[in-house]
FIKOLZA-1660 file (N, C-alpha, C; in steps of 0.1 Angstrom, whole numbers, plus 5000, padded with zeros to 4 digits):
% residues 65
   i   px   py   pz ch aa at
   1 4080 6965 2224  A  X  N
   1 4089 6977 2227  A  X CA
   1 4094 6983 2214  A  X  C
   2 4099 6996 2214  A  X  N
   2 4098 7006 2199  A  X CA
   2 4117 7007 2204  A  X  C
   3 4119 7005 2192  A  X  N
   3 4132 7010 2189  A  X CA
   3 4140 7023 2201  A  X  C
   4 4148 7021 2207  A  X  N
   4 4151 7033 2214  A  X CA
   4 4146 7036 2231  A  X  C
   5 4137 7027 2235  A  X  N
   5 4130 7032 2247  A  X CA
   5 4140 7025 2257  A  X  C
   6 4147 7014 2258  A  X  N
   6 4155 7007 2264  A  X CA
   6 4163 7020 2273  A  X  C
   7 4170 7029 2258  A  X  N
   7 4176 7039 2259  A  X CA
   7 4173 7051 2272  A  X  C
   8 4159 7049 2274  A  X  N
   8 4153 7062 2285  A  X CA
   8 4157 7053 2300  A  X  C
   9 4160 7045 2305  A  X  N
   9 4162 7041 2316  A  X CA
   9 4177 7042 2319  A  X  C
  10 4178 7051 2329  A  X  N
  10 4189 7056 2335  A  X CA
  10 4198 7044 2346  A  X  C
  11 4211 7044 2345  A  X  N
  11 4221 7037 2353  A  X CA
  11 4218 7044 2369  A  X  C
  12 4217 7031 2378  A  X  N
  12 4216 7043 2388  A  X CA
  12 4228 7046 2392  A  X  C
  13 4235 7056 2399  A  X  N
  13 4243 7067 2407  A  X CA
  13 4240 7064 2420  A  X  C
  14 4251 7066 2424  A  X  N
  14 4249 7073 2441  A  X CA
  14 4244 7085 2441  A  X  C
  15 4233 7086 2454  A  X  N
  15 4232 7101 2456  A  X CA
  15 4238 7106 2465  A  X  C
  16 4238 7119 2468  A  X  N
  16 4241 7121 2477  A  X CA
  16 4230 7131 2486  A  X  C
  17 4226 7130 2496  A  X  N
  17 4210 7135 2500  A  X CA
  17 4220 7140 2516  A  X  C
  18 4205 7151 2516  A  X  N
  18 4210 7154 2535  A  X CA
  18 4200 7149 2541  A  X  C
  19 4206 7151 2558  A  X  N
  19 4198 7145 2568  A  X CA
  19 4188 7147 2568  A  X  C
  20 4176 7152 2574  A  X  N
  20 4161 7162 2580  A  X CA
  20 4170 7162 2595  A  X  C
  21 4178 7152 2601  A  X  N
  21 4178 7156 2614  A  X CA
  21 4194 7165 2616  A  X  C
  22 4203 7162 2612  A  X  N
  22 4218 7165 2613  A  X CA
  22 4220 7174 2608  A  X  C
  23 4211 7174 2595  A  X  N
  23 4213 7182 2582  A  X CA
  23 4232 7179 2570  A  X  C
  24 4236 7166 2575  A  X  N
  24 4247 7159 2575  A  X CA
  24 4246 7158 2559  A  X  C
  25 4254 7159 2548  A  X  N
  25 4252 7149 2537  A  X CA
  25 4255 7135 2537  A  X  C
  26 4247 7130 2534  A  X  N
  26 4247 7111 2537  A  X CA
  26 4247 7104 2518  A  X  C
  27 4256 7088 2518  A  X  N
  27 4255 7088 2507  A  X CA
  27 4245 7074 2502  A  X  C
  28 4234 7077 2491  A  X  N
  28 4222 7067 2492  A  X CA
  28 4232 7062 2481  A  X  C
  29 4238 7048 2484  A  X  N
  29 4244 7040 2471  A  X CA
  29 4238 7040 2464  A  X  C
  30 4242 7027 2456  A  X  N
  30 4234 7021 2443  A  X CA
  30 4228 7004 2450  A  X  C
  31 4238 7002 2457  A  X  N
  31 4231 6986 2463  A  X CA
  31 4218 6990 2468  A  X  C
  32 4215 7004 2477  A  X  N
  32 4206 7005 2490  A  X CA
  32 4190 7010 2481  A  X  C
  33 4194 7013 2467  A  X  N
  33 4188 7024 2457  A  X CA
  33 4182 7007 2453  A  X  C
  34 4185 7004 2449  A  X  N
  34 4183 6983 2441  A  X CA
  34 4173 6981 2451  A  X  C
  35 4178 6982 2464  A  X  N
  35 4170 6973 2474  A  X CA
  35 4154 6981 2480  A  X  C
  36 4159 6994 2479  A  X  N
  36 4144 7003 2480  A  X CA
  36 4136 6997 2468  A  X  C
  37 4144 6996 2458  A  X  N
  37 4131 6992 2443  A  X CA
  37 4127 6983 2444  A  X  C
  38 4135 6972 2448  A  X  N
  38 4127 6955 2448  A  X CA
  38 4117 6953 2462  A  X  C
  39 4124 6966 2469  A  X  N
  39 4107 6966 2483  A  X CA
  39 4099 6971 2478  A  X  C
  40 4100 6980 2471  A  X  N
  40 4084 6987 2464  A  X CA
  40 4086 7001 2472  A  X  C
  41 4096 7003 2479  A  X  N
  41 4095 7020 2484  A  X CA
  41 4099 7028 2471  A  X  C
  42 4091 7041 2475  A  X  N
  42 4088 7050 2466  A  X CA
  42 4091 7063 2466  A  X  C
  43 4100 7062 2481  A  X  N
  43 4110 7079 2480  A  X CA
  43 4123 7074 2487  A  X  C
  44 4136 7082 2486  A  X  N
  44 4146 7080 2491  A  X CA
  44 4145 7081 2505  A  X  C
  45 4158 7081 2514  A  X  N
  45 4155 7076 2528  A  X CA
  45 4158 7091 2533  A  X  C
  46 4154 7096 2544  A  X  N
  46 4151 7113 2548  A  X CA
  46 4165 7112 2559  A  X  C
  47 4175 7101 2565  A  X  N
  47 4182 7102 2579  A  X CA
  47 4192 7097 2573  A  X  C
  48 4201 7097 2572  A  X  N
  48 4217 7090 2574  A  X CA
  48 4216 7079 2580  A  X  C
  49 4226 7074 2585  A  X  N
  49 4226 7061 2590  A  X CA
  49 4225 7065 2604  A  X  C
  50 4230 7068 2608  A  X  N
  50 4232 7075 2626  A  X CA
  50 4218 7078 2629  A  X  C
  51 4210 7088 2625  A  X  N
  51 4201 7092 2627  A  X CA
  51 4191 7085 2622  A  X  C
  52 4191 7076 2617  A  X  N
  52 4180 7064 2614  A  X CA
  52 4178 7054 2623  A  X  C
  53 4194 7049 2630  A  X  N
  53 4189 7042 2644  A  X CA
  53 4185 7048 2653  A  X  C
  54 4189 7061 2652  A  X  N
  54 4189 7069 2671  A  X CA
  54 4174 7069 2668  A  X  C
  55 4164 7074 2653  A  X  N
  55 4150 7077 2655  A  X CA
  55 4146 7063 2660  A  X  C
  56 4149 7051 2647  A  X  N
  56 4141 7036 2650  A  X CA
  56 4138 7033 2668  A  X  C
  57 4154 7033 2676  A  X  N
  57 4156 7029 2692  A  X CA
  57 4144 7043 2695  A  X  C
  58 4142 7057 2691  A  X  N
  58 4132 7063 2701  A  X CA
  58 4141 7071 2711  A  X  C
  59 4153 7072 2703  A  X  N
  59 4164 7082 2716  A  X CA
  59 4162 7094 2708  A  X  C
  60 4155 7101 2711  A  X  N
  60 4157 7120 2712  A  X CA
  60 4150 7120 2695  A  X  C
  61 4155 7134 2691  A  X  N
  61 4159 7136 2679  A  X CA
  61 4167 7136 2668  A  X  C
  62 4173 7122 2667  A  X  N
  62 4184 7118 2659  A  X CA
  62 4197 7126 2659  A  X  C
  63 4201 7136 2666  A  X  N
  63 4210 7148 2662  A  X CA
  63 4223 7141 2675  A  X  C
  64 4226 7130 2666  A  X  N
  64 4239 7123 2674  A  X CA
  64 4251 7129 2668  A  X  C
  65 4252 7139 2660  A  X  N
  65 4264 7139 2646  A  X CA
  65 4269 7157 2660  A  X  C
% end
């Protein structure tokens, strides 16, 4: 490793992302951001929390908000 590269790896943040279904702003911690990385997922999560179970159970269009 070269002098300085340590330095290019970013702290993570919370984000803050909107729904696809609510269009709600929802907040992606830093715990839930850790835990996507050590699964191997590869994009943030598209639903809030609300609208992540109403899609998973198969009730409607998530638009419980």
């Amino acid at each position: 490793m070269q002098q300085g590269e340590s330095s290019m790896v970013q702290p993570l943040t919370p984000l803050y992302l909107t729904c696809v279904d609510c269009n709600e702003e929802f907040v992606f911690p830093v715990s839930a951001q850790e835990y996507f990385i050590e699964q191997g997922y590869q994009h943030h999560p598209k639903r809030c929390k609300s609208c992540h179970n109403t899609h998973k159970r198969g009730d409607g269009n998530g638009s419980s908000h």
